[in-house]
TILUMNU-209835 format. One record per atom (N, C-alpha, C): residue in three letters; atom name; x, y, z. Coordinates in pm, whole numbers, m for minus. Atoms other than C-alpha are relative to their C-alpha. Example, Ala and Ser with C-alpha at 12.3 -4.5 7.8 and 13.67 -1.06 7.14 Angstrom:
2
PT  rest  atom       X       Y       Z
PT   Ala     N      89    m119       0
PT   Ala    CA    1230    m450     780
PT   Ala     C      90     120       0
PT   Ser     N     m82    m119      m6
PT   Ser    CA    1367    m106     714
PT   Ser     C     m77     109      73
END
This chain:
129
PT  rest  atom       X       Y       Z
PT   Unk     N     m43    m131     m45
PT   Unk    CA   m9893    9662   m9094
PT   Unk     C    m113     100     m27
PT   Unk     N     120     m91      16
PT   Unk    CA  m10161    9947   m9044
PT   Unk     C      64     121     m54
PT   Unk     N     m38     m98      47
PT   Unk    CA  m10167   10274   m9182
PT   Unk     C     104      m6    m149
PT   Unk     N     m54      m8      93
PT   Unk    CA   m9936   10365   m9459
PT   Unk     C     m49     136    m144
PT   Unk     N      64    m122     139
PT   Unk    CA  m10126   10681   m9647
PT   Unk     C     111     108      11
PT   Unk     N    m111     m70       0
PT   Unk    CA   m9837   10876   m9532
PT   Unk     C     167     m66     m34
PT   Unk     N    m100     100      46
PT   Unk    CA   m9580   10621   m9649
PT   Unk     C     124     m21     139
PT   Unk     N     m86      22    m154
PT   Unk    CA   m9484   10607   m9295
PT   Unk     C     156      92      49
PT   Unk     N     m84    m103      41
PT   Unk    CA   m9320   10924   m9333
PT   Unk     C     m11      57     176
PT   Unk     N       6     m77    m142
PT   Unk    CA   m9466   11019   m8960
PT   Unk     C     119     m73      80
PT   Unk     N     m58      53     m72
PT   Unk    CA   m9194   10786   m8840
PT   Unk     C     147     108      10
PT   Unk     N     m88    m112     m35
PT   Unk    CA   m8936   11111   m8920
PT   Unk     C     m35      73     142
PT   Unk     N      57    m100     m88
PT   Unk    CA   m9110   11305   m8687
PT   Unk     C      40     m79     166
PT   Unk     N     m63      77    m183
PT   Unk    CA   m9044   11076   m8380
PT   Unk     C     160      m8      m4
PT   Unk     N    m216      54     m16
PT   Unk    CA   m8683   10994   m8458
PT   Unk     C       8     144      42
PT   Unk     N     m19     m92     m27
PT   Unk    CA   m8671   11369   m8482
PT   Unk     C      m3      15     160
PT   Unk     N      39     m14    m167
PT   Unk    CA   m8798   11425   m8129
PT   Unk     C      66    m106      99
PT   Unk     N    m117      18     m59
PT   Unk    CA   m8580   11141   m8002
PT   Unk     C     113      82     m15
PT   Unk     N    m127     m50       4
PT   Unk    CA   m8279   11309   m8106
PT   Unk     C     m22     142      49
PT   Unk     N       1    m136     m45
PT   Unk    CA   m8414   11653   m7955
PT   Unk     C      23     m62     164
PT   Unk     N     m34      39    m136
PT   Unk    CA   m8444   11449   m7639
PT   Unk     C     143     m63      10
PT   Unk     N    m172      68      m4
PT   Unk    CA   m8119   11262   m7692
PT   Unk     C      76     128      67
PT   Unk     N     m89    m111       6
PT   Unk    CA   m7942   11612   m7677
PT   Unk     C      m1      56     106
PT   Unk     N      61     m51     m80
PT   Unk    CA   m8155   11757   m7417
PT   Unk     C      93     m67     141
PT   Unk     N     m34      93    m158
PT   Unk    CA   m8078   11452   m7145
PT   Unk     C     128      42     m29
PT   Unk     N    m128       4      m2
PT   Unk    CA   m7693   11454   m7239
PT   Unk     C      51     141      53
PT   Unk     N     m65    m101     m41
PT   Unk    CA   m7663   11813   m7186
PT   Unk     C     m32      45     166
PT   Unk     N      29      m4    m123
PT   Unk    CA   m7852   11808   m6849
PT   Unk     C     141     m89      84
PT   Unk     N     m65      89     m67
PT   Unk    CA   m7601   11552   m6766
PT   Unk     C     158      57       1
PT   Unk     N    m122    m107     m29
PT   Unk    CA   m7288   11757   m6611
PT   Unk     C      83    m118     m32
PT   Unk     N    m132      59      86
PT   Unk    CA   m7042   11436   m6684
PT   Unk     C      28      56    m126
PT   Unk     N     m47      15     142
PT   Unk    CA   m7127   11416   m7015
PT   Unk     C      31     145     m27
PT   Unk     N       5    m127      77
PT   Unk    CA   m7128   11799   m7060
PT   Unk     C     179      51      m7
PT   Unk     N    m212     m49     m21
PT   Unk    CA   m6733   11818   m6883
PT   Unk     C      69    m119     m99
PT   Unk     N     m94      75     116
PT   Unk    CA   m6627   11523   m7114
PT   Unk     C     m14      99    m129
PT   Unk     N     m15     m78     127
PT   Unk    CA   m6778   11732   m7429
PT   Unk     C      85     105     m11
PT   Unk     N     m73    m122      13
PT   Unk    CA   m6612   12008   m7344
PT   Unk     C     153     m33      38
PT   Unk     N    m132      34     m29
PT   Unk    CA   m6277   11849   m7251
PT   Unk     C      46     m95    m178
PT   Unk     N     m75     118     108
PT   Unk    CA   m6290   11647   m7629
PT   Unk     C     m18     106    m118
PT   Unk     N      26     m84      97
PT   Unk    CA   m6394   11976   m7786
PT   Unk     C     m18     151       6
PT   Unk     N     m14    m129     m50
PT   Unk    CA   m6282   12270   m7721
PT   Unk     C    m100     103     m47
PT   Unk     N     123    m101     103
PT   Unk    CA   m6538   12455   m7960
PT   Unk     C    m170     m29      67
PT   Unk     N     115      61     m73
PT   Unk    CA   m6812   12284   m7728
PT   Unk     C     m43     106      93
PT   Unk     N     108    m132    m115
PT   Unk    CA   m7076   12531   m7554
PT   Unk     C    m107     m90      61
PT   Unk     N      71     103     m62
PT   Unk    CA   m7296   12355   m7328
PT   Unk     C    m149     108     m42
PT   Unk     N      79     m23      42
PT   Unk    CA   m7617   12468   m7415
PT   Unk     C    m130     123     134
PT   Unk     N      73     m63    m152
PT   Unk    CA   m7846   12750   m7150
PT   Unk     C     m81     m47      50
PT   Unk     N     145      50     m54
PT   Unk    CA   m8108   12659   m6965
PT   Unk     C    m116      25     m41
PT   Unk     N      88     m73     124
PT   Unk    CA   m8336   12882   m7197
PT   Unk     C     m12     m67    m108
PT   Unk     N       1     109     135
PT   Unk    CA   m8204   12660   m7469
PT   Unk     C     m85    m138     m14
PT   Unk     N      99     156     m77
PT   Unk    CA   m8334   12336   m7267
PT   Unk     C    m125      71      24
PT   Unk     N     167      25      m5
PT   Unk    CA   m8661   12463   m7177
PT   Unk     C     m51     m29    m105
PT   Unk     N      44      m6     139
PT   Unk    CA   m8736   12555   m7573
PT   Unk     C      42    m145     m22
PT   Unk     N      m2     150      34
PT   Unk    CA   m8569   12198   m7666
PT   Unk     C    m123    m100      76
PT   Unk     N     127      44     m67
PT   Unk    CA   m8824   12062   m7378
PT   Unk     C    m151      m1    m101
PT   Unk     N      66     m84     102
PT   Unk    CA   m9078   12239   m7582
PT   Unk     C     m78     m56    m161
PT   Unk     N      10      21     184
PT   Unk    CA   m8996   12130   m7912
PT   Unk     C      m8    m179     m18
PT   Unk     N     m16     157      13
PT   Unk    CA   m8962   11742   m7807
PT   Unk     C    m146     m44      55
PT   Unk     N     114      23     m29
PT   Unk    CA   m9312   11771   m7667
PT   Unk     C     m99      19    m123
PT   Unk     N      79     m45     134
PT   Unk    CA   m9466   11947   m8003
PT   Unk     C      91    m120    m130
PT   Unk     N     m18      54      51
PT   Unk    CA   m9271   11719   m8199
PT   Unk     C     m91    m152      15
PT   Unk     N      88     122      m8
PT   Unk    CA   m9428   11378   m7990
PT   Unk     C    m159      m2     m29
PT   Unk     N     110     m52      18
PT   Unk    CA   m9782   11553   m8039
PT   Unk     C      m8       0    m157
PT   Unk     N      22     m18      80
PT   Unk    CA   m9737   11617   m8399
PT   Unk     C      40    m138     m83
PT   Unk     N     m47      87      21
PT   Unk    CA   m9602   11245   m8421
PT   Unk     C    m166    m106      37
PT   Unk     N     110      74     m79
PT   Unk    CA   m9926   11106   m8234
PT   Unk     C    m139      58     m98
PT   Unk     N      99     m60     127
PT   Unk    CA  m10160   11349   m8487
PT   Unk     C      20     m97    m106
PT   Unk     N     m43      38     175
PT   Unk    CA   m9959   11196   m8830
PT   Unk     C     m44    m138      46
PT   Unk     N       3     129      10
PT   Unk    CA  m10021   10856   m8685
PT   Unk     C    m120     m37      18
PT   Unk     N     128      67     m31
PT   Unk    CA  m10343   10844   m8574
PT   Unk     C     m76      24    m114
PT   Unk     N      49     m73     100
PT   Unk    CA  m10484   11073   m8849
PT   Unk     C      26    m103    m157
PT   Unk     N     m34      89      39
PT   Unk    CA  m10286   10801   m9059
PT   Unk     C     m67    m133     m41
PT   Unk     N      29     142      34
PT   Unk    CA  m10415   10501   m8944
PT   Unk     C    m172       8      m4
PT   Unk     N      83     m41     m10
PT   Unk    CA  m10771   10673   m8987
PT   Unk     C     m66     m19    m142
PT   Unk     N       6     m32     121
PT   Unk    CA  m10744   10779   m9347
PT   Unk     C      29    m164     m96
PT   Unk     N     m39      82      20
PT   Unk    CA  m10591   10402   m9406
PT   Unk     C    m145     m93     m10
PT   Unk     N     157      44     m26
PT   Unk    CA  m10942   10263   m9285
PT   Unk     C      64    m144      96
PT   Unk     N     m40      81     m99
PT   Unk    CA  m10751   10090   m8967
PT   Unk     C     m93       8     113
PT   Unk     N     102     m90     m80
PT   Unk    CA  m10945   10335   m8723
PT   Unk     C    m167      m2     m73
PT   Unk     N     142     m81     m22
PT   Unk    CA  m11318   10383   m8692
PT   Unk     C      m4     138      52
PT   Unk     N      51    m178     m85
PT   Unk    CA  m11417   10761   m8606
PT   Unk     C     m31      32     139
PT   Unk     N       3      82    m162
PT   Unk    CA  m11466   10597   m8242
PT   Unk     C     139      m1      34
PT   Unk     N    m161      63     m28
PT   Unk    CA  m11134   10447   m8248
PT   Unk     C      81      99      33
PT   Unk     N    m101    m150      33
PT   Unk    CA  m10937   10765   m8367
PT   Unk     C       0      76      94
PT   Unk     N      40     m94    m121
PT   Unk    CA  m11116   10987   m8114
PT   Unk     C      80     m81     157
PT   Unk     N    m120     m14    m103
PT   Unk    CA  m11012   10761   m7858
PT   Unk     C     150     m54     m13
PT   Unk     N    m140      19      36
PT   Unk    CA  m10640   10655   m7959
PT   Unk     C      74     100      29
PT   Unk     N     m34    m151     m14
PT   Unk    CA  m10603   11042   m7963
PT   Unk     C      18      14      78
PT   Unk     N      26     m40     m78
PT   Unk    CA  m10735   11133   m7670
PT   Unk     C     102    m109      88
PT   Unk     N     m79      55    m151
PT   Unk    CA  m10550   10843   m7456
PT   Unk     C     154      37     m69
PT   Unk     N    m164     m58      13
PT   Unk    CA  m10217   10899   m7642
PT   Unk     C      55      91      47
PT   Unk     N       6    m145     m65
PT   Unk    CA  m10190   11254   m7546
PT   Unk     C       3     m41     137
PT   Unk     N     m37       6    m218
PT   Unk    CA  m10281   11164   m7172
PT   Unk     C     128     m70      28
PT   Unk     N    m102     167     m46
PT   Unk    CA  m10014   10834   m7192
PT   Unk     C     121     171     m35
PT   Unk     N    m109    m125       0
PT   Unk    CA   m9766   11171   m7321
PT   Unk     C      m5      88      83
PT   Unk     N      12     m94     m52
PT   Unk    CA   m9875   11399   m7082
PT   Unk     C      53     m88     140
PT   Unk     N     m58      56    m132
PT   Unk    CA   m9776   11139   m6809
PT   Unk     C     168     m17     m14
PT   Unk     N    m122      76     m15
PT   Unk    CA   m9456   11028   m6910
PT   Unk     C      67     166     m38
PT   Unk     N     m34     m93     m31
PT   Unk    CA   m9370   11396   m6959
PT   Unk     C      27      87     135
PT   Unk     N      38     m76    m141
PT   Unk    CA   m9458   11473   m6598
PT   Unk     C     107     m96      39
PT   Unk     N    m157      93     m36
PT   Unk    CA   m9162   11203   m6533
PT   Unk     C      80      70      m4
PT   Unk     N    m143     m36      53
PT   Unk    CA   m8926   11393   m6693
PT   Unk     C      58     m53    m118
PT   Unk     N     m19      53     141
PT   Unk    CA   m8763   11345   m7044
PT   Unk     C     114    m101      47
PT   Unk     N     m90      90     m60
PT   Unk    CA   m8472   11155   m6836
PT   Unk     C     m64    m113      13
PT   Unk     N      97     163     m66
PT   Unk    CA   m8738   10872   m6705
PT   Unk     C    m113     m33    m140
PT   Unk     N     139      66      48
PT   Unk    CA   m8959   10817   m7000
PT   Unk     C      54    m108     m86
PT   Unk     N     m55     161      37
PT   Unk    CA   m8973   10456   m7046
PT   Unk     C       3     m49    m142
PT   Unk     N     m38      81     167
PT   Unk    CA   m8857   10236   m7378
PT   Unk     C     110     110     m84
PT   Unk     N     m81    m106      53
PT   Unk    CA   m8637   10543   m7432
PT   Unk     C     120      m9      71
PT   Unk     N    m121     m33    m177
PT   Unk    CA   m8317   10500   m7168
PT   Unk     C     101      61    m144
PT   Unk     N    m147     m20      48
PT   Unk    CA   m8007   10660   m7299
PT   Unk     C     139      18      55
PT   Unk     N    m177      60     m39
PT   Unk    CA   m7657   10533   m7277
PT   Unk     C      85      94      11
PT   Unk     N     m87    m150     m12
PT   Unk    CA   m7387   10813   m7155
PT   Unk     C     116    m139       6
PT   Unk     N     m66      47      22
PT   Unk    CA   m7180   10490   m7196
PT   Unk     C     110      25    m125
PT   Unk     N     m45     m47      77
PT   Unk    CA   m6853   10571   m7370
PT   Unk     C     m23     148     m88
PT   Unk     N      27    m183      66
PT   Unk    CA   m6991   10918   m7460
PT   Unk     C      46      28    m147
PT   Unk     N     m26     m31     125
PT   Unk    CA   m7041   11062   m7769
PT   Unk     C     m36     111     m25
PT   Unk     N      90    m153      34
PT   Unk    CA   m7080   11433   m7880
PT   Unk     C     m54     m51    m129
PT   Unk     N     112      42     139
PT   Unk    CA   m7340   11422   m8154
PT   Unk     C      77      39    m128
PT   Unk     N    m126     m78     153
PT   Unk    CA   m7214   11474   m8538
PT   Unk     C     m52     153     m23
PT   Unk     N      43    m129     m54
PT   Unk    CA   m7379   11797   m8480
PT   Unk     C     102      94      25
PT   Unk     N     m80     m82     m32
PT   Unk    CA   m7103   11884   m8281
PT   Unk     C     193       1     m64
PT   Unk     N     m98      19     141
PT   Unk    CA   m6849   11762   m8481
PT   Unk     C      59      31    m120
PT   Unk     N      10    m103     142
PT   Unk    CA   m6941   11940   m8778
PT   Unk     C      28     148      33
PT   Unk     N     m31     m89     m47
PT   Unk    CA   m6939   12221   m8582
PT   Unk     C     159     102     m36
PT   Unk     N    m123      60     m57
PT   Unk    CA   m6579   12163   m8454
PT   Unk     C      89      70    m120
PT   Unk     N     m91       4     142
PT   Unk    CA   m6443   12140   m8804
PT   Unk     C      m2     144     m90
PT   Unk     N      49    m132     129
PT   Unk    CA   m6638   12448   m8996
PT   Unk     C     122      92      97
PT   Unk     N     m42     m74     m61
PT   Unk    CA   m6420   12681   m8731
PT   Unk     C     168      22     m69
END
């Protein structure tokens, strides 16, 4: 296993940014948004202002996920100063493409609106009220 000077702590940082995209796609997705709001009355679908910034924040999250890792496997002595530079540089482009997809289409990521689930997010919500 490479890297490890960050105790593979950069692997928060992606889950994070899945679950910004998790939220993101589901709320784009008008089923799932009329089931949430039919299983939870306290359910606000989120603005479109809200989604761009989530957009936003799931892009600066995969960027600051692609820094901790490369920077990572650098400091580890996995990378050469060659390597790093380019690992960087193509990661970023390989993100800058699969962003131009759409956060719906980017591949090894699909998500299931099977059986639907509002997040515990909203759950917690739900209850504090």
């Amino acid at each position: 296993m490479s890297g490890g000077v960050f105790e593979y702590h950069e692997m928060y940082i992606k889950e994070i940014a899945e679950c910004i995209r998790n939220i993101y796609v589901k709320q784009k997705d008008k089923k799932w948004v009329t089931w949430a709001q039919n299983e939870d009355m306290n359910f606000t679908p989120h603005t479109k202002e809200d989604l761009t910034v989530y957009k936003k924040a799931y892009k600066a999250m995969r960027i600051a996920h692609i820094y901790a890792k490369t920077v990572d496997y650098l400091e580890a002595g996995d990378y050469s100063d060659d390597v790093f530079l380019s690992k960087v540089n193509t990661q970023l482009e390989n993100l800058n493409i699969e962003l131009n997809s759409g956060l719906e289409n980017i591949d090894g990521s699909e998500i299931s609106h099977d059986g639907y689930e509002l997040p515990r997010i909203y759950w917690e919500n739900s209850n504090d009220a």
